[in-house]
C-alpha angles and dihedrals in degrees: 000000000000111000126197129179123195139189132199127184095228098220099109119061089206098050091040086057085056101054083048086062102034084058099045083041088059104045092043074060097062091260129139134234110222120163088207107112101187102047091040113118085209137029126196125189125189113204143201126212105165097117128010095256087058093053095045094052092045085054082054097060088036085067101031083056094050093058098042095043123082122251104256085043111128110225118199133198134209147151125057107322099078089056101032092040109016094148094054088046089055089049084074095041147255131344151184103235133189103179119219093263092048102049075143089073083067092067078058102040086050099023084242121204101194102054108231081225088070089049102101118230107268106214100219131039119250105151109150088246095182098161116101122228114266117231131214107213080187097055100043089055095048087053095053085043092058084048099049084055085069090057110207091015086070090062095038088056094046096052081042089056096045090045100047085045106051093043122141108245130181109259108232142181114282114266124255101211121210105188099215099185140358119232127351154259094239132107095200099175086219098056126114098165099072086069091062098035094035121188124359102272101177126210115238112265090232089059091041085057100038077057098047086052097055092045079058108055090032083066099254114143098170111076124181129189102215123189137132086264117355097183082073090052110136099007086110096055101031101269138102131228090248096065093051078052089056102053090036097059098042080071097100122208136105101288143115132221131221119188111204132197095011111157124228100240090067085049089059092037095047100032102115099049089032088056088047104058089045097057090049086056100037109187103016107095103063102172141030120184102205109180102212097166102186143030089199111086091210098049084055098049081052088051094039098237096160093210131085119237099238093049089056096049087043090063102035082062092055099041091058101041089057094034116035111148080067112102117219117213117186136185122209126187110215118196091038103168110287099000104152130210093266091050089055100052078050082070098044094053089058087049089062103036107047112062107240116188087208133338129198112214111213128193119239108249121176110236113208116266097017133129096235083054092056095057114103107214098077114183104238119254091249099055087042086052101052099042093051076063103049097049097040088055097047085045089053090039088069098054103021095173 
């Protein structure tokens, strides 16, 4: 009896949803689950590139696996990293890899009998993940150093990170996650990601809905729609996300929807039908992420975010005035290449005058053959650093609990 462990980091809904797969994939296979590493005939590990802490974690557990796992063990590798890092993965050996976009490539690599085409989309992620997270004291430390270097920033992103992470936050049901489209139409110059996910490819509306049902009778009452970028969703095969909407929200049943990563320039192209299909379902949409980035419209030109900054703010307005039980969730990167100090306090003004419901801060980090990580005129650590700080606490300020 053939047994496999794997291990995802559970950071990323979509490659969650493939180790889901990937799992039930294995199983419908004849294969067993054992949480035992070092006894497994097979190890899959499912990894995460997006930022530089991510890929470092997820070297961490690479290295972590190959001590533990016996020596005849197959280790397989999937997710971004192979596509976003494939020299530092080298660096530790040689691997089978199915990249995120060719989950196919597994029926091959195990003769499969039962294709993983055929293994429906779960919906939630319960894959037995049993090994610890490894952790790098070395890392850690190299890290506090290069924030000690900003002086008092160290101790303003310290108190930012104990705050953030101690926040009260509403408990609510767990998520049922229908994954709507793969990749994305964008060109962001500080995404690694795109190299792993490559272009949109969209689901068929009938299977998205066959899905929703099943989340539905299954008990589920919080629903996400969940995509690299979801606002996109259909422009590949002739349709809008509004339509999807449409279709999605005639399902009766007691249940709410959430639409994550959905960019604001679809926000401004699909207002009027997306506003229409909300106000004939009041209530039922809760929550929209819409990653905005910057408040500075050069910064944005530099990053490739097709979208101005009024008109974004313009909308936003709107969009909440007519629409304010839904809750609007944002994400800025401070320390893009070349943001001044003007530019930043762009982004902190935002921040304040547009009523976010929550916002995540994240650092600027180069990712390896992108175009940001080709500009030459980085923004040092310390001021990254501090400014991490300064916009996650007036972020927090705003919603303190």
């Amino acid at each position: 009896m053939a047994t496999f462990f794997i291990r995802t980091r559970r950071m990323c809904t979509r490659r969650n949803a493939d180790s889901q797969k990937i799992y039930d994939f294995m199983v419908a296979n004849g294969w067993v689950f054992s949480p035992n590493l070092g006894e497994v005939d097979a190890v899959i590990l499912c990894t995460c590139a997006a930022i530089d802490s991510s890929e470092n974690q997820t070297l961490l557990n690479l290295k972590d696996i190959l001590e533990k796992k016996k020596p005849t063990a197959r280790l397989i590798i999937t997710g971004c990293l192979p596509k976003i890092d494939p020299d530092r993965l080298a660096q530790l050996g040689s691997f089978e890899v199915v990249n995120p976009r060719s989950l196919a490539d597994f029926d091959s690599l195990i003769g499969a009998k039962v294709s993983i085409k055929d293994i429906p989309e779960n919906g939630v992620t319960i894959v037995p993940d049993f090994l610890p997270m490894p952790t790098s004291s070395i890392d850690m430390l190299g890290r506090w150093v290069a924030e000690l270097g900003s002086g008092p920033g160290f101790f303003r992103n310290r108190v930012a990170r104990l705050k953030r992470r101690f926040k009260k936050v509403p408990v609510l049901p767990p998520p049922f996650d229908i994954r709507i489209s793969e990749g994305c139409l964008g060109t962001c110059s500080y995404c690694g990601i795109k190299f792993a996910i490559g272009q949109l490819e969209s689901r068929p509306i009938e299977g998205i809905i066959v899905q929703l049902k099943d989340g539905l009778e299954k008990g589920y009452k919080r629903v996400r729609f969940v995509g690299s970028d979801t606002g996109c969703y259909g422009l590949d095969v002739g349709l809008t996300f509004p339509a999807l909407l449409k279709r999605a929200l005639a399902v009766e049943g007691d249940y709410v929807l959430e639409i994550i990563d959905f960019n604001p320039q679809w926000l401004i192209r699909f207002y009027d039908p997306l506003a229409e299909v909300l106000r004939a379902h009041p209530r039922k949409v809760t929550e929209m992420v819409i990653p905005i980035q910057s408040g500075s419209n050069r910064i944005l030109k530099l990053m490739r975010r097709p979208y101005d900054i009024e008109v974004v703010k313009h909308t936003l307005t709107r969009f909440h005035g007519e629409f304010p039980n839904i809750r609007i969730t944002t994400h800025f990167i401070v320390g893009f290449p070349s943001e001044t100090e003007a530019e930043f306090k762009q982004s902190k003004r935002l921040a304040a005058e547009l009523d976010f419901s929550e916002g995540a801060v994240f650092e600027y980090c180069d990712r390896p053959n992108t175009d940001a990580s080709r500009m030459s005129e980085k923004t040092p650590r310390r001021v990254i650093i501090r400014r991490f700080a300064e916009l996650g606490t007036a972020l927090d300020n705003r919603h303190p609990n």
